[in-house]
C-alpha positions in Angstrom: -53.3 -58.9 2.4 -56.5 -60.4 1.0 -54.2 -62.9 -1.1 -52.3 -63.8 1.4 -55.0 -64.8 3.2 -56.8 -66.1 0.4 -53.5 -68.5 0.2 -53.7 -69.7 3.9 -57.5 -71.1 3.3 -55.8 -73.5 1.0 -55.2 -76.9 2.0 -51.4 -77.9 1.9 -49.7 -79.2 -1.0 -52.9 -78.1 -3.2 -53.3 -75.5 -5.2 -55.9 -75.3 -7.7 -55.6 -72.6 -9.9 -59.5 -72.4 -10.9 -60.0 -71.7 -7.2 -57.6 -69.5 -6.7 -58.9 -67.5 -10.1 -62.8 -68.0 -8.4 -61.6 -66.8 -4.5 -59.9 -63.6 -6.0 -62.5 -62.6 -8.5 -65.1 -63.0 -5.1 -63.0 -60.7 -3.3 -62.3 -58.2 -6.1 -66.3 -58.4 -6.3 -66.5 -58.0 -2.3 -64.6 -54.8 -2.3 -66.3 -53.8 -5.6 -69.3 -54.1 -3.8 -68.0 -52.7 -0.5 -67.1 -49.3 -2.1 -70.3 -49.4 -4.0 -72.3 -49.2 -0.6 -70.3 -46.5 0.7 -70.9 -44.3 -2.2 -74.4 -44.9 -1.8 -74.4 -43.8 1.4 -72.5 -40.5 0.6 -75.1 -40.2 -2.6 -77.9 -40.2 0.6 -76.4 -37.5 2.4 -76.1 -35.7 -0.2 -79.3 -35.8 -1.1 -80.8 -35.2 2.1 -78.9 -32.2 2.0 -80.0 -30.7 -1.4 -83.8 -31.9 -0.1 -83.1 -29.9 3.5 -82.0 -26.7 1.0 -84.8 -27.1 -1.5 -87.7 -27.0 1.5 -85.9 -23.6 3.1 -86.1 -22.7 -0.7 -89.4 -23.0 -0.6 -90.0 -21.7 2.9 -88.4 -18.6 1.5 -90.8 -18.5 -1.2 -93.8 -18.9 0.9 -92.8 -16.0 3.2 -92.2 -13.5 0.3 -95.4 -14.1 -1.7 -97.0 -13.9 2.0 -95.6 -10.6 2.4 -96.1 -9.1 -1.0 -99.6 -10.4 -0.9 -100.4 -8.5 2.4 -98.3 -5.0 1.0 -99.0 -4.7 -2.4 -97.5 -1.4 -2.4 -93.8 -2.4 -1.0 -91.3 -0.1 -3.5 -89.1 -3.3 -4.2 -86.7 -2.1 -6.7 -86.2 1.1 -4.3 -85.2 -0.9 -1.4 -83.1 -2.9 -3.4 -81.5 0.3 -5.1 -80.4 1.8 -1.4 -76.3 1.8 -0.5 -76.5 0.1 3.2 -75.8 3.3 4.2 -78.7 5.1 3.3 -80.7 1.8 4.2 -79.4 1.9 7.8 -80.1 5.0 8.2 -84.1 4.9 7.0 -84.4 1.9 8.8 -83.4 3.4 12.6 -85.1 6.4 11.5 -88.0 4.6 11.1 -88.8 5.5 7.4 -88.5 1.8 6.4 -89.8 -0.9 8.3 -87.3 -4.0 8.8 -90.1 -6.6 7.7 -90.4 -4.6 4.6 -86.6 -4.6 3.8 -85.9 -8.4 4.9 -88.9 -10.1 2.8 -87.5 -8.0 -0.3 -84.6 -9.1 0.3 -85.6 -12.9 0.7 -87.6 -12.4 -2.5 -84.9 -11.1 -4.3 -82.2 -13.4 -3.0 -84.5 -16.3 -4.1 -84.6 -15.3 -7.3 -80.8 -14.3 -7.5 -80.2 -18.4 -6.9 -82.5 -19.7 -8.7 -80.0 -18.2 -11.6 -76.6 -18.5 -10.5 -77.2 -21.1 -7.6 -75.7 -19.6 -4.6 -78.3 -20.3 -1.4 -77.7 -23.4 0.1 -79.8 -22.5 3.4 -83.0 -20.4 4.3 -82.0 -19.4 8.1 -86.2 -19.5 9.3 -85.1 -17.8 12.5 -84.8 -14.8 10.9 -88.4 -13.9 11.0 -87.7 -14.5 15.3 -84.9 -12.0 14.8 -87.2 -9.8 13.0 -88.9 -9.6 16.4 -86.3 -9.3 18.7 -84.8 -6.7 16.9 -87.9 -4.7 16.9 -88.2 -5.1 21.0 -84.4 -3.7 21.4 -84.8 -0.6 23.2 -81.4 0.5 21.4 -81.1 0.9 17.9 -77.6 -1.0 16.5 -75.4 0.2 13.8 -77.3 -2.6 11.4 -80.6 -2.4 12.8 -82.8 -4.3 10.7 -80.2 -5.1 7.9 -80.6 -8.1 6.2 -76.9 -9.8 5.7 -75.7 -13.4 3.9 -73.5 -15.8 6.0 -70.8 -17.7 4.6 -71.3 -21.5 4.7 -69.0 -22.9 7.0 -69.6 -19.6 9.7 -71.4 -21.7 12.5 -74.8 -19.9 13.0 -77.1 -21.9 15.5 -79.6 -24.8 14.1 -77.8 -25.0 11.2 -75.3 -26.8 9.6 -71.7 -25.6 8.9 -70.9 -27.9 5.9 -67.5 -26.6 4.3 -69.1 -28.2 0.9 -68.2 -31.9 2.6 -70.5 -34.7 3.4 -67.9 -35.2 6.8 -69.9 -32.6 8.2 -73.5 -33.3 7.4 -75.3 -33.4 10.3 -73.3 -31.4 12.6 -75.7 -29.2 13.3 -74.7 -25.6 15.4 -75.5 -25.4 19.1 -74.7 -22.0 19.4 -74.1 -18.6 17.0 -70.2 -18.2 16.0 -69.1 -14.7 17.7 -69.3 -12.9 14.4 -73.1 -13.5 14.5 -73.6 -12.7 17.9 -72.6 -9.3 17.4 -74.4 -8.9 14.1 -77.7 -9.7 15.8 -76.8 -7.3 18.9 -76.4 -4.2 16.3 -79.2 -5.2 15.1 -78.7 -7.1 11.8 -81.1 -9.9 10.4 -78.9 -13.2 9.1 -81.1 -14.5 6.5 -79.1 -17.1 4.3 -76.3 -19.0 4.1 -74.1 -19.2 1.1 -72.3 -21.6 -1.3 -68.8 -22.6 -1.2 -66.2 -24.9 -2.7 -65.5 -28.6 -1.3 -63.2 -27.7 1.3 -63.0 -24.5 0.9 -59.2 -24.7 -0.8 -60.1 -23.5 -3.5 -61.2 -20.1 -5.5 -63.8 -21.4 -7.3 -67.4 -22.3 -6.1 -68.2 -25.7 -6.3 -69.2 -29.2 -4.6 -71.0 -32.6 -5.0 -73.7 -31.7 -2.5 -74.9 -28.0 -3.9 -73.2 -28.0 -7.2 -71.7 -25.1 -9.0 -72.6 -21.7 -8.3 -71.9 -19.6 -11.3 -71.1 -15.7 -12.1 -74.6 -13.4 -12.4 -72.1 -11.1 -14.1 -71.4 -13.9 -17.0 -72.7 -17.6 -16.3 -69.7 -18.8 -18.0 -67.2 -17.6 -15.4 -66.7 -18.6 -11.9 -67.7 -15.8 -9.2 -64.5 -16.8 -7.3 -64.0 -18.6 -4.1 -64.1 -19.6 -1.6 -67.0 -17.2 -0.6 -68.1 -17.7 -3.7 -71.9 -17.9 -3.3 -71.3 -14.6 -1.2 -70.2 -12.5 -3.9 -72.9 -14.2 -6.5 -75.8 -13.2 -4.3 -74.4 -9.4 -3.8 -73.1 -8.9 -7.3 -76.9 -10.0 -8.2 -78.9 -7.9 -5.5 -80.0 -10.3 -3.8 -77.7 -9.6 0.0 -76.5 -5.9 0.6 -74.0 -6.8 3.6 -72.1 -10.3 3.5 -69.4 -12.4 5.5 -66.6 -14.4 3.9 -63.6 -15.5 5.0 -59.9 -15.5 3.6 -56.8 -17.6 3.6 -55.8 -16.9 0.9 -57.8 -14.5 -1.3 -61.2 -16.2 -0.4 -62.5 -12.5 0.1 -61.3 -10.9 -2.5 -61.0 -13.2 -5.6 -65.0 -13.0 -5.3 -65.0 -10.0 -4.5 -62.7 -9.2 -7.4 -64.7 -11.7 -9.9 -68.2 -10.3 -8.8 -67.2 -6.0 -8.7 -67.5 -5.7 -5.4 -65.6 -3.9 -2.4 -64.2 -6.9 0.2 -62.0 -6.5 3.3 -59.9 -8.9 4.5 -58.5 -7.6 8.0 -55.7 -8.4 10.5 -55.9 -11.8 12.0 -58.0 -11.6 15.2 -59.5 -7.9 14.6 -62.6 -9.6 14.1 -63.2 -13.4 16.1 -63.2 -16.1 14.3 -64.4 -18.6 17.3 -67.4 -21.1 16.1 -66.2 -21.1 12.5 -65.8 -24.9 11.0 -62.8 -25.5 8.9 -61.5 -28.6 7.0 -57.6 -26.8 8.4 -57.9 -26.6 12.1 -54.8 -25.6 13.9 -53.3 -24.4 11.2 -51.1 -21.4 12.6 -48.6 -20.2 10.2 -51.1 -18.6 7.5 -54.0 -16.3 9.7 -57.2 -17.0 8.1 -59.6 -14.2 8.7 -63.8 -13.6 8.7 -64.8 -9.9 7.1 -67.1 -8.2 4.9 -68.6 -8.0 1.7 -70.5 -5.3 -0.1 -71.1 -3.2 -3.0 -69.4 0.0 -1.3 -66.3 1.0 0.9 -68.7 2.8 2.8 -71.1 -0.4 3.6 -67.2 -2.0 4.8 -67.1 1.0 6.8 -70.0 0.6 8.5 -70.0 -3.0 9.3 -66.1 -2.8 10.8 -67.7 0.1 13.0 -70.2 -1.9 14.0 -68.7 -5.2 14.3 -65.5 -3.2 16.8 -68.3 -2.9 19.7 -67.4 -4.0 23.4 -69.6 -7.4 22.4 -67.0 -8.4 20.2 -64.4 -8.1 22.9 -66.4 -9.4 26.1 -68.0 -12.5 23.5 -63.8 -13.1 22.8 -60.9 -11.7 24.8 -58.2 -13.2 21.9 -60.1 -10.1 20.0 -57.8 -6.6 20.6 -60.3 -4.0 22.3 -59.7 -1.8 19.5 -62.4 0.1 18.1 -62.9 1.7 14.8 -61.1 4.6 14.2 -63.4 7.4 12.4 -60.7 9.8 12.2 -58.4 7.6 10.1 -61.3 6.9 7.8 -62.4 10.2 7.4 -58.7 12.0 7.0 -58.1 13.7 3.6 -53.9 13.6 4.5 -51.9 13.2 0.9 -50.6 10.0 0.9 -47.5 8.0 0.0 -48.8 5.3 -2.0 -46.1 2.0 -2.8 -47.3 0.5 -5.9 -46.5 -2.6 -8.4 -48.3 -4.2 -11.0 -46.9 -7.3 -11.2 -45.4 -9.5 -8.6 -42.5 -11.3 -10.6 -44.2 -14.8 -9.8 -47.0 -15.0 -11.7 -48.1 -12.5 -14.5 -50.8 -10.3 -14.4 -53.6 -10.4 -17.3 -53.4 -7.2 -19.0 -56.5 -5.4 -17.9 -54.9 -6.3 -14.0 -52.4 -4.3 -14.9 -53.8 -1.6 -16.6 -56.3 -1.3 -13.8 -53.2 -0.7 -11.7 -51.7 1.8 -13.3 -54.7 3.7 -14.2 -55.2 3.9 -11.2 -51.7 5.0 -10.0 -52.1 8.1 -12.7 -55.3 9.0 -10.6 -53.8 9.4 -7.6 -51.1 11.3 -8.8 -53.4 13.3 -10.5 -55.3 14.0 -7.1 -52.1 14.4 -5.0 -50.7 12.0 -3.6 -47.2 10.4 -3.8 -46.4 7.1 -5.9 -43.2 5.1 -5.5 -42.8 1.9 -7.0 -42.2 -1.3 -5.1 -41.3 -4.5 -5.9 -42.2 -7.6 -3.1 -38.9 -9.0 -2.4 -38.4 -13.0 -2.9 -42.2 -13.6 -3.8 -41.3 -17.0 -4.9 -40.5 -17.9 -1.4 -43.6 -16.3 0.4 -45.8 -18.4 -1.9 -43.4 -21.5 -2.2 -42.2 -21.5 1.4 -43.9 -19.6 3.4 -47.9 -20.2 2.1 -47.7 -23.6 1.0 -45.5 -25.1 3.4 -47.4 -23.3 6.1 -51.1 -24.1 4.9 -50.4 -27.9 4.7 -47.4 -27.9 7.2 -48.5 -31.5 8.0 -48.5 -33.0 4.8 -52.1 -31.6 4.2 -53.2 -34.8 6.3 -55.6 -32.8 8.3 -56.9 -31.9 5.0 -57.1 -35.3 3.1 -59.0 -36.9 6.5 -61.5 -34.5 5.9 -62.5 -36.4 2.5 -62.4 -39.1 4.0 -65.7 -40.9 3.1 -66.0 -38.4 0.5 -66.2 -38.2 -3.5 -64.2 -35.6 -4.8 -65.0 -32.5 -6.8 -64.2 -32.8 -10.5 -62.8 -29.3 -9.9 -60.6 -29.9 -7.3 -59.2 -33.3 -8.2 -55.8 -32.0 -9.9 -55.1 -30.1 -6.5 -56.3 -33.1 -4.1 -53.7 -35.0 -6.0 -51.4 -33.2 -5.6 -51.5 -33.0 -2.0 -51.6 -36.8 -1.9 -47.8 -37.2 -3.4 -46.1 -40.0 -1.0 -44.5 -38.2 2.1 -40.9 -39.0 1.0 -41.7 -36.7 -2.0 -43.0 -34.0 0.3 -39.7 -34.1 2.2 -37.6 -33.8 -1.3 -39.6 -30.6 -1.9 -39.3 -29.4 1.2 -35.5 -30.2 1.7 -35.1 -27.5 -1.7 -36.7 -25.0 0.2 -35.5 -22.7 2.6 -37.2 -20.8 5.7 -37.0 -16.6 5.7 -38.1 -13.8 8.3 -39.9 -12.2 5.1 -41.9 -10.5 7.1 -39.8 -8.1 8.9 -37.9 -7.8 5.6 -41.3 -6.4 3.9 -41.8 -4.3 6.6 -38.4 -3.2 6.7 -38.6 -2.1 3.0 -41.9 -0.7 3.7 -40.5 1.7 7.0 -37.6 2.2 4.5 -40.0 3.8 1.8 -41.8 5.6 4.8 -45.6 4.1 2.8 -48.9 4.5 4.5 -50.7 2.4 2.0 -49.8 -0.3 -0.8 -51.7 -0.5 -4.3 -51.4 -3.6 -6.4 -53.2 -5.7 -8.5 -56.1 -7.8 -7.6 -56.4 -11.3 -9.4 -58.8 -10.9 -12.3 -60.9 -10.7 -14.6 -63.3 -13.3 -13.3 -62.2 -17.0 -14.7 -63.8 -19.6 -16.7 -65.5 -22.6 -14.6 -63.2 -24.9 -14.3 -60.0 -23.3 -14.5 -59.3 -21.7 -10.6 -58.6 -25.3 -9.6 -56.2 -25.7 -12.0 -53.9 -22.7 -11.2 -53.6 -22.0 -7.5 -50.5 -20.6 -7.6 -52.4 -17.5 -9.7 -53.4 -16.4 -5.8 -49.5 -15.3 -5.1 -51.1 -12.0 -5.7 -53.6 -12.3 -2.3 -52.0 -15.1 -0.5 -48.8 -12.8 -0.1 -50.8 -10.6 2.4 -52.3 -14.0 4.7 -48.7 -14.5 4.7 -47.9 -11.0 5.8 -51.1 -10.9 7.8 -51.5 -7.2 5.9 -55.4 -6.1 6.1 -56.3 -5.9 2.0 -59.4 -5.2 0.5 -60.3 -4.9 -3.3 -62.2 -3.0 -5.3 -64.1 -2.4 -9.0 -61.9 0.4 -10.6 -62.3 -0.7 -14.6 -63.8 -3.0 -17.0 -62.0 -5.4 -19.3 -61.9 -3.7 -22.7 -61.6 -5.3 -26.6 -57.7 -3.8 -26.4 -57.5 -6.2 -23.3 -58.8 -8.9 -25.0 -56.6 -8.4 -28.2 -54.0 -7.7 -25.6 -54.3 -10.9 -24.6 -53.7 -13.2 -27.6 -49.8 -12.6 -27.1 -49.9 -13.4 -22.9 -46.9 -15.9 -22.8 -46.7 -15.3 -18.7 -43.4 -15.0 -16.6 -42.3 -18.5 -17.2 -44.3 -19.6 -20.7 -45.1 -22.5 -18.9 -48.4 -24.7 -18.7 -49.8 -22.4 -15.8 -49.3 -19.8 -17.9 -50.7 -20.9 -20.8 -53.9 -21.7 -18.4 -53.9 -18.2 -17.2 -54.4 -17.1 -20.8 -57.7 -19.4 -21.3 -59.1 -19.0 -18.0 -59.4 -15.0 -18.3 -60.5 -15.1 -22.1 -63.7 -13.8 -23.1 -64.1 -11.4 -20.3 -65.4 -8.3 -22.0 -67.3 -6.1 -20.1 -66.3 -7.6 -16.8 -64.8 -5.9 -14.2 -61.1 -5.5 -12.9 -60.2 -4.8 -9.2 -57.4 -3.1 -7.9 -55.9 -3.9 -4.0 -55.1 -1.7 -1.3 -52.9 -2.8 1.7 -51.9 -1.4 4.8 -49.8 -2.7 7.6 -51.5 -4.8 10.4 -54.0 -3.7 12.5 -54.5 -0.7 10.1 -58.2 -1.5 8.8 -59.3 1.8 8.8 -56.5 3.2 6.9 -57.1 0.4 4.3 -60.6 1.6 4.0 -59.6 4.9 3.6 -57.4 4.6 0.7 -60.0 1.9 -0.8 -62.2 5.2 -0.3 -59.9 7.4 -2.0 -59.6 5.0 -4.9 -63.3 4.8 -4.9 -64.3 8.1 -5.5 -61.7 8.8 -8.2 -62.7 5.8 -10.4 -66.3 7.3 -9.8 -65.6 10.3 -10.8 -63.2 9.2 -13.6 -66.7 7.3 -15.1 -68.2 10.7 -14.7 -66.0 12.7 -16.8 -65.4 9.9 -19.1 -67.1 10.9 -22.7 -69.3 8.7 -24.4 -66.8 7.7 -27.1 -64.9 5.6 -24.7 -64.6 2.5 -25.3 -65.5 1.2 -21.8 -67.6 4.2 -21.0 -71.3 2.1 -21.1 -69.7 -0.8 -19.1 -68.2 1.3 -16.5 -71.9 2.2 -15.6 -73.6 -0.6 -15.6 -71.3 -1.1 -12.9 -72.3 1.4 -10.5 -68.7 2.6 -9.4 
């Protein structure tokens, strides 16, 4: 178009060549210049936005030295060393004060970023909560808890970014219902947390916060796309935090960073005031749940999250409430297990952590049978890609609109942005299932309570989770299935692992495969995670096996002897 109309300014019958060359090389210089101006104005945001983080960085400071200053004799390191639990309890007790527990906590979570980069806001109404908590007449479930808050979970004042510059600005006019209720049990939201541009994505990484690394191993991503969740708990600085999960966004953290996540049923928990780069989407069920260092602590929060607030704040929410007497059952099992999924292959230590596992609870009484997912290629082919960006992933693209994108999320923007005619190719080879009633129906067939199977892992190298998202067919199967899952720490990656390793040639021997290979190498001492699944709507039973599978990896690390091999790393993970 600009030639052409570079052409019509011409007077007839003359064309001169030099002004021809001069009128294009303007233009070219014009749009040069154009696109020049816009970046700059995304580079402002930006940087307004790392300078809005940096002062709450430095409002957090000032409120923790204030603190310390005035009670010299605050036990940090035993606040810090409490399961949420035991901190819950001491704090509606009264043994702890909640000021003493939420500056530690601030101090701590400071300090945590300033290493691994994972705060991207100081919320300064917490010291208000603070207060209003202590004038509730009722003690909540999470009275004076200190808990981290996702990015992108709308909390009021602040801004819900998503890790794009579209949303700068958009600051919150009210709490999201998940916050509501924490605040009515009594809970203190303190931060919020890092994510990846867009959220698409398992690692943990954008232009306006940059990278937020592993405080396990500063090499290796802590997963996405709650990534900056699972940094600040694996490095004590949160003991309670939110996520969300489309499609492993919960648990690959979790499962990079040892700690315990849930993902529940769609709408068990509201997700109402929660921005998203993927609105409308309605085929895969995203989901908002917790994050922790325990099954317990998951425990706790669903308990206390299941309240008649949740269902008054939002009626889509089923008035279910927890279920105590699922949790706390000791009922044998029958456990359906598999420790690969035929799509993509597992590392090794995923599948030794599997069947390691599997012996354990055999060993303790319950019933194994083996299960293989049936047609996995078109769950994650069909049934999670075509759903997630059933529009072409326009919605998607128009959110980077105005935008500079990720280094770490370029190979999978560009892929989205193949012409639509190609889409339609694709699409014409595949073809639609009801794979959902057919799991199910295998599932009834088996007569399972429970599912065990491998969690993605060990944690990857930076970089590489951009580069193989088909690697999440083994927690994107369950959004598709709309299965609660959680994961949890059961092992550690081991030098037979490793050596294990050199021969990985995958399920295909193909380029993703090969990647696989590099992005879990050099991974000793890191934790492995197991999954445990249950049908919908069955979080408590979830829990309860996760709880089951919990204590017999503890007490497998107890009766371990000190020539194993993984004996010293076990420990320094606390399972």
């Amino acid at each position: 178009m600009i030639r052409a109309d570079l052409w019509l300014l011409l007077p007839e019958g003359e064309v001169d060549p030099r002004a021809v060359a001069a009128l294009l090389c303007g233009s070219a210089a014009a749009v040069l210049a154009l696109r020049w101006v816009g970046q700059r104005r995304i580079q402002e945001k930006m940087e307004q936005a790392r300078r809005t983080r940096d002062l709450g960085l430095e409002r957090m400071e000032k409120v923790a030295q204030r603190f310390k200053q005035q009670n010299p004799r605050i036990q940090a390191g035993h606040i810090l060393s409490l399961p949420l639990v035991e901190l819950a309890e001491k704090l509606k007790e009264g043994s702890l004060s909640p000021e003493s527990v939420l500056y530690t906590y601030i101090d701590q979570a400071l300090e945590v970023t300033w290493e691994v980069n994972c705060v991207t806001d100081f919320m300064q109404g917490c010291e208000e909560q603070l207060r209003e908590v202590q004038r509730q007449k009722e003690r909540g479930l999470l009275y004076g808890v200190p808990v981290s808050i996702k990015d992108h979970i709308g909390c009021k004042g602040h801004v819900s970014t998503g890790g794009l510059v579209q949303f700068l600005g958009r600051v919150e006019e009210e709490d999201s219902v998940i916050v509501q209720v924490l605040k009515r049990q009594g809970a203190i939201p303190f931060v919020k947390t890092n994510v990846p541009q867009s959220m698409i994505n398992y690692d943990c990484s954008n232009l306006i916060f940059g990278q937020t690394v592993n405080p396990l191993n500063h090499k290796k991503s802590p997963g996405g796309s709650s990534g900056g969740e699972g940094a600040l708990i694996a490095g004590g600085g949160s003991i309670l935090g939110f996520g969300t999960d489309v499609a492993g966004s919960i648990r690959v953290p979790s499962s990079f960073c040892g700690l315990c996540g849930l993902k529940p049923t769609g709408f068990r928990l509201s997700i109402q005031g929660l921005a998203s780069p993927i609105a409308g989407m309605k085929s895969v069920t995203g989901m908002v749940g917790p994050m922790a260092r325990d099954v317990d602590s998951l425990a706790l929060c669903m308990k206390a999250l299941l309240c008649d607030d949740m269902f008054c704040l939002d009626p889509t929410v089923p008035p279910l409430p927890f279920d105590e007497e699922v949790y706390s059952s000791s009922a044998p099992l029958r456990i359906g297990y598999y420790d690969r999924d035929g799509y993509f292959q597992p590392s090794p230590s995923m599948r030794r952590a599997v069947q390691e596992t599997r012996k354990l609870l055999q060993e303790a009484g319950h019933t194994l049978i083996p299960f293989t997912p049936p047609r996995i290629d078109y769950v994650v082919d069909e049934l999670f890609t075509r759903g997630l960006f059933s529009d072409g992933a326009a919605n998607l693209l128009d959110k980077f609109k105005g935008d500079i994108v990720d280094p770490n999320l370029k190979s999978q923007i560009s892929s989205y942005r193949l012409p639509i005619l190609v889409k339609r190719i694709l699409a014409l080879i595949l073809k639609p299932v009801a794979y959902r009633t057919e799991f199910i129906a295998k599932w009834r067939e088996l007569e399972l309570n429970v599912m065990l199977c491998p969690a993605l892992g060990p944690a990857f190298n930076k970089g590489y989770p951009g580069k193989l998202f088909a690697a999440s067919s083994y927690t994107n199967l369950y959004n598709v299935l709309n299965f609660p899952a959680g994961v949890l720490p059961v092992t550690v990656v081991t030098e037979a692992d490793e050596e294990e390793l050199k021969n990985y040639r995958g399920h295909y021997s193909d380029p993703w495969d090969k990647r696989l290979r590099e992005a879990v190498e050099g991974a000793m001492g890191l934790p492995v995670a197991v999954q445990c699944v249950a049908l919908p709507w069955q979080e408590e039973l979830c829990l309860r096996f996760m709880k089951e599978v919990e204590t017999l990896a503890r007490k497998r690390k107890r009766n371990v002897g000190p020539t194993d091999d993984d004996d010293d790393d076990i420990d320094d993970l606390d399972l």
